[in-house]
N, C-alpha and C positions, 0 to 999 in steps of 0.2 A: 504494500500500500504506500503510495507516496503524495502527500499532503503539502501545498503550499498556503504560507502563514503571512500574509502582507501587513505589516503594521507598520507603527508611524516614523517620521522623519525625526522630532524630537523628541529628547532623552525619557520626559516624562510622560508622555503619552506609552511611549515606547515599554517604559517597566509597567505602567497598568495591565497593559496584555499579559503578561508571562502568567497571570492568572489562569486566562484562558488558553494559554498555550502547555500550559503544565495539563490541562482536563484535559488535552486533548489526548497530550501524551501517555495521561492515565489508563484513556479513554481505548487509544491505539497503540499497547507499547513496543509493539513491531515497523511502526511505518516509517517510512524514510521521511524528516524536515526539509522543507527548503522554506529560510524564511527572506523576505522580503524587507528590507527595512533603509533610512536612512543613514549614511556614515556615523553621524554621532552616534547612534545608538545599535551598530552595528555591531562592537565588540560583545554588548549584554548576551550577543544570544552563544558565544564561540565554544559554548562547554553544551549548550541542551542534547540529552537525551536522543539519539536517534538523529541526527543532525547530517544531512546529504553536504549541501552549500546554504553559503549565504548570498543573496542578491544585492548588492548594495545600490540604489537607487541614490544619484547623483543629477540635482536637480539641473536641469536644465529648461531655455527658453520655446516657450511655446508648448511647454509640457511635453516635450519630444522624451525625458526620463521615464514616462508611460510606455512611450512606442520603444524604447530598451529594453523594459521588464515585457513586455508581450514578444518581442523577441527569442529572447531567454526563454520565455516558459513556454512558448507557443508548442515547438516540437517533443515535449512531455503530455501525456494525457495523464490527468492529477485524479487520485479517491476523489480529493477531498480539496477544496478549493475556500479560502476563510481567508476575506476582504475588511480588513476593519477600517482601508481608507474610503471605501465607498466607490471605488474606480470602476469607470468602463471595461476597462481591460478585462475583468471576471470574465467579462459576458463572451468573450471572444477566446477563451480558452476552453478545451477538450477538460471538460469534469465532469466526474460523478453525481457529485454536490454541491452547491456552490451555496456559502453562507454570507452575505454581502451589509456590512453594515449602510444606514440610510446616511449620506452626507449633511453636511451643517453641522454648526452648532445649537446644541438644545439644554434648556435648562435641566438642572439634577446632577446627581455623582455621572462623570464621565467613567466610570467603575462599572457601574451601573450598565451603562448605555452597551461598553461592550462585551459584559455576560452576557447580554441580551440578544447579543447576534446567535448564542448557541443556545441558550434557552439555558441558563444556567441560574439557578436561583439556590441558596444567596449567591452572589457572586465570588467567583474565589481570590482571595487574596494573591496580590502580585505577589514572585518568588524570585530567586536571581541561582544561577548555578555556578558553584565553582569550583575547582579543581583542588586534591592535595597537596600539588606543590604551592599552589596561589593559597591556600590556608597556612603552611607554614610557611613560606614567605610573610604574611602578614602578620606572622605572633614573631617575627624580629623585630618589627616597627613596633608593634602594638605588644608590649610583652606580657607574661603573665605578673599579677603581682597584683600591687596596686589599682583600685579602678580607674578607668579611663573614659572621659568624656570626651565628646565631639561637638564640634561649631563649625558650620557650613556657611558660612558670612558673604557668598556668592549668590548670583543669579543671573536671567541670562538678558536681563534690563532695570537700566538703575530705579527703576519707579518699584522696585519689589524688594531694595537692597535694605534692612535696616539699618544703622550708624554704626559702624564701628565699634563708635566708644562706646556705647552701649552692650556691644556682646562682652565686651571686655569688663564691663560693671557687671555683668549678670557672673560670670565665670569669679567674680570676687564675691558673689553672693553663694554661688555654690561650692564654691574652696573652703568659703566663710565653717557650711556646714560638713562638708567634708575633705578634711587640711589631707588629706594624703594624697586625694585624688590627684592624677595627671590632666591634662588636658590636649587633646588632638585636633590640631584645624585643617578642614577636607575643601582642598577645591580643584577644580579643572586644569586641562592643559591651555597653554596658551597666557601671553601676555595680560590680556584683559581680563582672566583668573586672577591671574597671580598681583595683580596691582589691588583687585580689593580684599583680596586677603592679606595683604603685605600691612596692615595698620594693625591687626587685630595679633598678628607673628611677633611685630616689632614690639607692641605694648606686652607681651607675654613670653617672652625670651626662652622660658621653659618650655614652651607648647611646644609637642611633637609634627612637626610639618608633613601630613599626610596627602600632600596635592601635586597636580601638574604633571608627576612623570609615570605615573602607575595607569594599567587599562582599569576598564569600569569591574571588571571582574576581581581583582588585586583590591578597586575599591571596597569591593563589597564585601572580601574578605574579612579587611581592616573594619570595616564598618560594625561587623558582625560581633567583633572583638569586644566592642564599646559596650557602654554602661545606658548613656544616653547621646540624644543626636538633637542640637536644636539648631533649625538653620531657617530660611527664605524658603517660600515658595520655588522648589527649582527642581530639576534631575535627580539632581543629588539625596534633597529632601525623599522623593518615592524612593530610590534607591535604598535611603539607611531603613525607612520603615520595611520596605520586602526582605530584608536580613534577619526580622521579626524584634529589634532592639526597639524599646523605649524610644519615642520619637516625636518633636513636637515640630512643628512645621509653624511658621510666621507669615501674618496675611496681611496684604493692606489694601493695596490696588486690583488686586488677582483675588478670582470667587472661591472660597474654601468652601463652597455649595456643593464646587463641580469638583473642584481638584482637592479634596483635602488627603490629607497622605490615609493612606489603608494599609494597615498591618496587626498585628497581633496585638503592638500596645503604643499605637500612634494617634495622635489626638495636634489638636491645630489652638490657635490665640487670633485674633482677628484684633486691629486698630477700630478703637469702633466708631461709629458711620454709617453711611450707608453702604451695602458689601459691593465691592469691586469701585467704586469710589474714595477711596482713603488712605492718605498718604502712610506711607509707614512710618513715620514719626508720632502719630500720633498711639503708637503702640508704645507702651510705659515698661519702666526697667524694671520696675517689682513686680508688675504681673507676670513680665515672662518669667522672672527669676523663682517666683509664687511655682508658673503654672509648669515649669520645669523640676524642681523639687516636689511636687507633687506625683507625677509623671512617675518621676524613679520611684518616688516610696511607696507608691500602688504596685508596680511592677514588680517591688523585690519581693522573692521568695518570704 
């Protein structure tokens, strides 16, 4: 059986599927993957279960990156055919089944929307895969010992960014109640990462630098390691929650309706306003520092 999996271009859209990509897995655990997906978020899938290729869709003008993937897949006749962009292309490939999510954006959990393409109720939780050697490569960054938290102070537009100095007061609120703890700061590759996380490194000279050179699967490793993870609405944010770690995700301008992180013990703070209108500043440093110590001591055994 050979099942093609087209999902999204970016990071975060991208881990909401592995929900549905792990049921399917469950569901077929013989069939060969070939998934579909955009560069950024093409590493996430390099360890799944049953994995043929990866498609990597590189955007191009006039949508001619459709006419690439119909290409590719044209000459396979697939079981099973499962569209969570909404694309034409389905309709012109050789399938058995073709599951096609409906295009737009709709209000609700986008979680939601894409169980829904397979009829899956509740919907299941994003998952990330990763290898032995990518787990113990991560427990030399991240060692055993003392607990470890994480701050993800990125995203992928400054209207979602919280203030720096504010992760840095919260992290002296959570040292406050736990002096041992370490502290881990996670961001992307590329210069425009590493510039907004370079204030929150520089103000905490101890913090373990866990960004920039590692793939997303190493990330996830590291991520998995931590204690807790609080960061911006961003890739990252679904990523630490699919690892199943304690998780609080930051909202201000972007809808925690649609996007709030899902996982085992992920929970979101909103600047309050009205939602998807409101600057992240207006998001206060005792509430997160509140709604993060909270977070961990529901969580701990």
């Amino acid at each position: 059986m050979r099942i093609l999996f087209i999902t999204a271009t970016r990071l975060g859209d991208a881990v909401l599927s592995t929900g549905i990509l792990a049921a399917l897995i469950q569901r077929y655990p013989n069939a060969r993957m070939t998934i579909a997906c955009g560069p950024v978020a093409a590493d996430l899938f390099r360890n799944v279960p049953g994995l043929e290729r990866i498609l990597v869709m590189d955007k191009r003008r006039y949508d001619l990156h459709w006419l690439d993937l119909w290409r590719a897949c044209a000459p396979q006749r697939w079981d099973i055919v499962v569209d969570l962009r909404g694309s034409a292309t389905s309709f012109f490939l050789r399938a058995g089944r073709r599951h096609i999510m409906r295009g737009g954006r709709r209000p609700g959990r986008r979680l939601e929307h894409l169980a829904g393409v397979l009829n899956l109720i509740p919907p299941p939780l994003p998952t990330v895969w990763t290898t032995r050697a990518e787990r113990d490569g991560a427990a030399r960054i991240i060692p055993p010992g003392p607990m470890v938290m994480a701050f993800g102070p990125t995203a992928n537009w400054d209207g979602k960014i919280w203030p720096a100095e504010r992760y840095v007061a919260v992290w002296h609120a959570l040292h406050a109640r736990y002096p041992q703890a370490r502290l881990a700061v996670f961001y992307g590759p590329g210069e425009y990462e590493a510039r907004l996380a370079r204030p929150v490194l520089q103000a905490l000279p101890d913090a373990i630098d866990a960004g920039a050179h590692f793939t997303l699967t190493q990330t996830a490793a590291m991520l998995a390691r931590c204690a807790l993870y609080v960061g911006n609405d961003s890739g990252l944010m679904h990523l630490a929650a699919a690892t199943g770690i304690p998780t609080l995700g930051l909202f201000g301008p972007s809808r925690a309706s649609e996007y709030a992180p899902a996982g085992l013990h992920a929970r979101w703070i909103a600047a309050p306003g009205p939602e998807g209108a409101t600057p992240m500043t207006g998001l206060q440093t005792p509430d997160v520092a509140h709604a993060a110590l909270t977070l961990l001591e529901d969580a701990r055994p």
